[in-house]
C-alpha positions in Angstrom: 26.6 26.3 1.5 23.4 27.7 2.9 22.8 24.6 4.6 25.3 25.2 7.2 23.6 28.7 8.0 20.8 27.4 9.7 20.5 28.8 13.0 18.1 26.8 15.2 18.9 23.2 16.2 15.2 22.7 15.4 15.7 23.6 11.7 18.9 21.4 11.6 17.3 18.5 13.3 14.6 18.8 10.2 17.5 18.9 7.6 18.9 15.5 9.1 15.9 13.7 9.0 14.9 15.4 5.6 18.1 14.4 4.2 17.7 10.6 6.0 13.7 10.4 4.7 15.2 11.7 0.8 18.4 9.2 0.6 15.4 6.8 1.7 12.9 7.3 -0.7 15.8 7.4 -3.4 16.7 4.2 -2.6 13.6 2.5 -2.6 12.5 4.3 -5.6 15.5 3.0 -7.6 15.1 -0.5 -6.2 11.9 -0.4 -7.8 11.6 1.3 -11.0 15.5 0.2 -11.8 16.4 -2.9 -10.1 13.5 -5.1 -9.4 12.2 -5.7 -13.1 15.9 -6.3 -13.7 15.8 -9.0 -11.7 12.0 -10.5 -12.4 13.0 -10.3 -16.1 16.3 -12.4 -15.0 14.6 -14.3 -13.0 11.5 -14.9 -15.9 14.5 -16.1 -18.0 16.0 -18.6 -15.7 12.5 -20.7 -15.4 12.0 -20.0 -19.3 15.2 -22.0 -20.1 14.8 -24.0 -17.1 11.4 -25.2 -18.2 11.5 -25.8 -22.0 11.3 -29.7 -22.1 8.0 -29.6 -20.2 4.7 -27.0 -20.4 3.0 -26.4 -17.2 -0.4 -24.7 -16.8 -0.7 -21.8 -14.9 -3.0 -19.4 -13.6 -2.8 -16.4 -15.8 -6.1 -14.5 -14.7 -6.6 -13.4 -10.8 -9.6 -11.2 -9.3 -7.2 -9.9 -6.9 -3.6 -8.8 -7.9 -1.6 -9.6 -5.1 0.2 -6.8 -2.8 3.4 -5.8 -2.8 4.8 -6.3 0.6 7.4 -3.7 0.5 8.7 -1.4 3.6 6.7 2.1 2.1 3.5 0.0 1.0 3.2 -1.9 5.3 4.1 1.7 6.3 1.7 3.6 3.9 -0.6 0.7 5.1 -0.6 0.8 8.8 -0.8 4.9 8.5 -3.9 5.1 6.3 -5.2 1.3 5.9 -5.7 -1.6 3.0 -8.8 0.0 2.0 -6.3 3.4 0.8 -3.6 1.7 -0.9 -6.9 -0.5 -3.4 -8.2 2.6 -4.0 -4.9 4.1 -5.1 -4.3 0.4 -7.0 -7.5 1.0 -8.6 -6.7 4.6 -9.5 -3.6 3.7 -11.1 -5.3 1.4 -13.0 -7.8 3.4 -14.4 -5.2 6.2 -15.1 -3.1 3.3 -17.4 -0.4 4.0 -15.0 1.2 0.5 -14.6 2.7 1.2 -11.2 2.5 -0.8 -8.1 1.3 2.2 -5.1 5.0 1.6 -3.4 6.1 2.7 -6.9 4.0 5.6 -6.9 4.2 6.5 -3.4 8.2 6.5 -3.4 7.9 8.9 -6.2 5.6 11.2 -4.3 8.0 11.2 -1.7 11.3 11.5 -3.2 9.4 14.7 -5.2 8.5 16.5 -1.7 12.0 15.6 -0.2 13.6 17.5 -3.1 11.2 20.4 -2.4 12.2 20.0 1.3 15.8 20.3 0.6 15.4 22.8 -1.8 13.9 25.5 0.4 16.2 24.5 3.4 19.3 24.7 1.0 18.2 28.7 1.1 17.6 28.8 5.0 13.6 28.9 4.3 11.7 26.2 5.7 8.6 27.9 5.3 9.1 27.7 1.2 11.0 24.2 1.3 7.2 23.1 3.0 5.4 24.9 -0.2 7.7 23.3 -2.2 7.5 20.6 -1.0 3.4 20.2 -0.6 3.7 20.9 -4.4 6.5 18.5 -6.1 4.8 16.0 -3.6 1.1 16.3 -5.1 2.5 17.0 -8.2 2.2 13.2 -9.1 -1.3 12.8 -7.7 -2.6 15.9 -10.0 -0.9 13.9 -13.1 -2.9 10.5 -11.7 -6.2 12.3 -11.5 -5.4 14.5 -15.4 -4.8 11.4 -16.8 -7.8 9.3 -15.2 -10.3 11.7 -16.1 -9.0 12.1 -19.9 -9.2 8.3 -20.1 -12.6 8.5 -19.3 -13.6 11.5 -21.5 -12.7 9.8 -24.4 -14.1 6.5 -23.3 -17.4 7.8 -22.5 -17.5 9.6 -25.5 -16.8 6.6 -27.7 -19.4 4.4 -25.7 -22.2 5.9 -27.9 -20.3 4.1 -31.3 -19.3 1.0 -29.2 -23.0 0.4 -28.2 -24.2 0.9 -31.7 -21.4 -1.5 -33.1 -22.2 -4.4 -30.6 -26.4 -3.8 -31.3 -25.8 -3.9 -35.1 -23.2 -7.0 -34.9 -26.0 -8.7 -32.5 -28.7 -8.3 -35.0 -26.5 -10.0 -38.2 -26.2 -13.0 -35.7 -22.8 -12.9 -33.5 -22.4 -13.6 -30.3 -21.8 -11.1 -28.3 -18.1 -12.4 -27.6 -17.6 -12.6 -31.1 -19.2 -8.7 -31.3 -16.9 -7.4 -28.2 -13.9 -8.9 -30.7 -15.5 -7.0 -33.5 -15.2 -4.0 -32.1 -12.1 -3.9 -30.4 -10.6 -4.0 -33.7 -13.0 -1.3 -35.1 -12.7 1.2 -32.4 -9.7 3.3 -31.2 -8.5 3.2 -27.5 -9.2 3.3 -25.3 -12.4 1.3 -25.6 -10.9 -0.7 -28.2 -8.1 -1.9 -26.2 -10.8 -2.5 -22.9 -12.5 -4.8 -25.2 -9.7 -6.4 -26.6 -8.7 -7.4 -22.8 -12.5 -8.3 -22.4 -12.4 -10.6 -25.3 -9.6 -12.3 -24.3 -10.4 -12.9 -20.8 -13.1 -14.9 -21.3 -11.2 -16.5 -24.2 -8.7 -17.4 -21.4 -11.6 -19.0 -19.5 -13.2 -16.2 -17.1 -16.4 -15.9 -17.5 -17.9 -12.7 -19.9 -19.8 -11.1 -16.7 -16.3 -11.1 -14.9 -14.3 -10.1 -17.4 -17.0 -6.9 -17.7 -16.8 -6.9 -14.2 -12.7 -6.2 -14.2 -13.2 -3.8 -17.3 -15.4 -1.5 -15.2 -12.8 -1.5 -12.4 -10.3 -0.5 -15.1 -12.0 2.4 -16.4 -13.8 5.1 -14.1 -16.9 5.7 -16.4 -20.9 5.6 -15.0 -21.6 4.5 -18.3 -19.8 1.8 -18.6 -21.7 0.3 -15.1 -24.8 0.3 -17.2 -23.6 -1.6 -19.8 -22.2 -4.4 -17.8 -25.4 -4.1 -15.3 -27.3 -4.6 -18.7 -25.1 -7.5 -20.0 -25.5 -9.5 -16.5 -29.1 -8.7 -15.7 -29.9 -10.6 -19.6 -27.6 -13.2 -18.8 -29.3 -14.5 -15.6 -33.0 -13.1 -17.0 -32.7 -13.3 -20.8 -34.3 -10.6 -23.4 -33.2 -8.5 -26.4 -29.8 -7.7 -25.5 -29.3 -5.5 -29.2 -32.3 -3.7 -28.3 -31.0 -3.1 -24.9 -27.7 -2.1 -26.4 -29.4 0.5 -28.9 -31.0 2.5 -25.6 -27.6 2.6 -23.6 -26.2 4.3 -27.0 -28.7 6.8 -26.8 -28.9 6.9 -23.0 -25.1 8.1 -23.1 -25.7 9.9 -26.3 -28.5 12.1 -24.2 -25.8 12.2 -21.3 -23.1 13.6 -22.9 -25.4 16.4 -24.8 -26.5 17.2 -21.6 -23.2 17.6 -20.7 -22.0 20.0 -23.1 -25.0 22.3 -22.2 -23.8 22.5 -18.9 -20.5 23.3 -19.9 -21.7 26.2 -22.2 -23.6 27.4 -19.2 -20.8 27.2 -17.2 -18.8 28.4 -19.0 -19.1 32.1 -17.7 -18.4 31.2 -14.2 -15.2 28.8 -15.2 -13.7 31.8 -16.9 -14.9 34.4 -14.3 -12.6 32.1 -12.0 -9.8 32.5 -14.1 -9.5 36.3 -14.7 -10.2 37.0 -10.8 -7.4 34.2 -10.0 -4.3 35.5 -13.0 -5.3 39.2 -12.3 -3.7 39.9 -9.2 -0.9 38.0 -10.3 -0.6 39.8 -13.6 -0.8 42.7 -12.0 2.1 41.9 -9.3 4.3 41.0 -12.4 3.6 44.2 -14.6 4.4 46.1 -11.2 7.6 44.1 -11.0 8.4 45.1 -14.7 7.6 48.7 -14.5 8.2 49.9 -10.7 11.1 47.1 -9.2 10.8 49.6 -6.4 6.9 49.6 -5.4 7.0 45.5 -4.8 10.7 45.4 -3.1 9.8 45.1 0.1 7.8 42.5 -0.6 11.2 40.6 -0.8 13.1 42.2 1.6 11.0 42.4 4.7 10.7 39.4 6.7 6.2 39.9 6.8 6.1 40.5 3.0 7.2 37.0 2.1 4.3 35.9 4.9 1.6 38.3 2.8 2.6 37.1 -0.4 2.1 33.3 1.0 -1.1 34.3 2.2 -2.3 36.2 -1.1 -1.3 33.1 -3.3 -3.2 31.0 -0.5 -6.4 33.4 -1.0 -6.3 33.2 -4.5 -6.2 29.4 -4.7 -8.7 29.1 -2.2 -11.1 31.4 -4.1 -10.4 29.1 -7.4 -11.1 26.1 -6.0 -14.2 27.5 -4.5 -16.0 29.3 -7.5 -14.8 26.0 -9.2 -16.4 24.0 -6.3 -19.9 26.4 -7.1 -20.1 25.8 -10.7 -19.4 21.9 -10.5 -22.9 20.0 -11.5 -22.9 16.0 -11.7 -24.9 14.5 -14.1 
């Protein structure tokens, strides 16, 4: 095997601990996305039967979910801090990624140890670390995708939801009774937020909280001025339908601004493209028609080091013109 080829105690050294860190991360990563809800749902079972005679009351609502005190999350936590491994709670959250952050982070790190042993398996560190940088990330970039196409489509159904809760207001619910209304008119992902809204405060938290928790859930700017408008009239009073009608066109405005400033954009976006897939198209059509031309490329030791460095320019140059053409609203 090429892992036996490696030359430099250095390099072998890496392989060990590579191979220690992977069997590692497997482990935990099985224990749990495999094993542990085995055993809670055992477990739930046991007290269910145990328990049937008698009801107890619980406490089925929590402002704070409590950590997982596993061996990656008190490493993770004493590398980067609390305050990182909330934010990534939050994040998963937000994303509908129902994941505890040793989950996730086990995942991330079993990825990159694959890449890691993938590259060494071939007696090239230098593309096991690429490889590895990527499979490792590769689960953040689906975090973030996902997050942000949850709150596309929230923030473009906002405009209907405020509408809906204004007109139910005006025929005489309460605006409980309206957030039910609509969870059953509109599609998720606002429907579904409501729906948990609703029966939060059924459950006995209070409506402001249970807004409160929805706007931790979901990553939108619009929803904060909903539930900044929903407390302010609870502790201050006024015409909350009215109120809802001008957040509806508020984010209504918003997102027509938005779409200008993508048509704008839209020149630069694509200008980032072409510059970015043409020197790769061009490598590949050279590949196809002249093997010859591009061999050394993958024969001599510095080509591999300029083709790492051109794929490095180009993504830097991407990221950059994307960086440029990026306006917040």
């Amino acid at each position: 095997m090429g892992f036996l080829k490696l030359n430099t105690n250095s390099e072998y050294a890496l392989a060990l601990v590579a191979v220690f860190v992977g069997i590692f991360l497997l482990a935990s990563g099985l224990f749990h996305l495999v094993l542990r809800p085995l055993l809670w749902k055992r477990d739930l079972n046991r007290r269910l039967l145990g328990h049937r005679a008698r009801v107890q009351r619980v406490q089925i609502l929590k402002a704070v979910v409590q950590a997982d005190k596993s061996v990656v999350l008190l490493f993770v936590e004493r590398l980067v801090g609390w305050g990182k491994i909330e934010n990534l709670r939050r994040k998963l959250l937000q994303a509908d990624i129902f994941w505890t952050p040793a989950t996730f982070l086990s995942v991330c790190g079993i990825l990159a140890s694959v890449g890691l042993m993938a590259g060494l398996l071939r007696d090239k560190l230098l593309v096991g670390l690429v490889l590895a940088a990527a499979l490792g990330w590769a689960p953040v970039f689906y975090l973030n995708l996902k997050r942000n196409q949850k709150t596309k489509k929230f923030e473009t159904q906002m405009p209907e939801g405020m509408e809906l809760l204004a007109r139910s207001l005006r025929a005489g619910h309460t605006l409980p009774s309206a957030i039910d209304l609509g969870s059953r008119e509109i599609a998720a992902p606002l429907g579904t937020e409501m729906k948990v809204v609703y029966e939060e405060q059924r459950l006995g938290l209070s409506l402001q909280n249970a807004l409160q928790r929805m706007g931790e859930r979901v990553d939108s700017q619009d929803l904060q001025y909903f539930i900044t408008a929903v407390t302010l009239q609870a502790e201050t009073g006024g015409n909350l339908a009215e109120v809802m009608e001008n957040i509806g066109y508020l984010i209504r405005e918003r997102l027509k601004l938005k779409g200008k400033i993508k048509a704008i954009t839209a020149e630069g976006r694509f200008s980032a493209l072409i510059l970015s897939l043409l020197p790769v198209g061009l490598f590949v059509v050279l590949l196809y028609l002249n093997p010859k031309y591009v061999q050394p490329f993958f024969e001599e030791p510095v080509g591999a080091k300029m083709l790492a460095a051109g794929g490095l320019g180009i993504l830097t140059g991407y990221l950059w013109m994307q960086r440029l053409i990026k306006i917040k609203v």
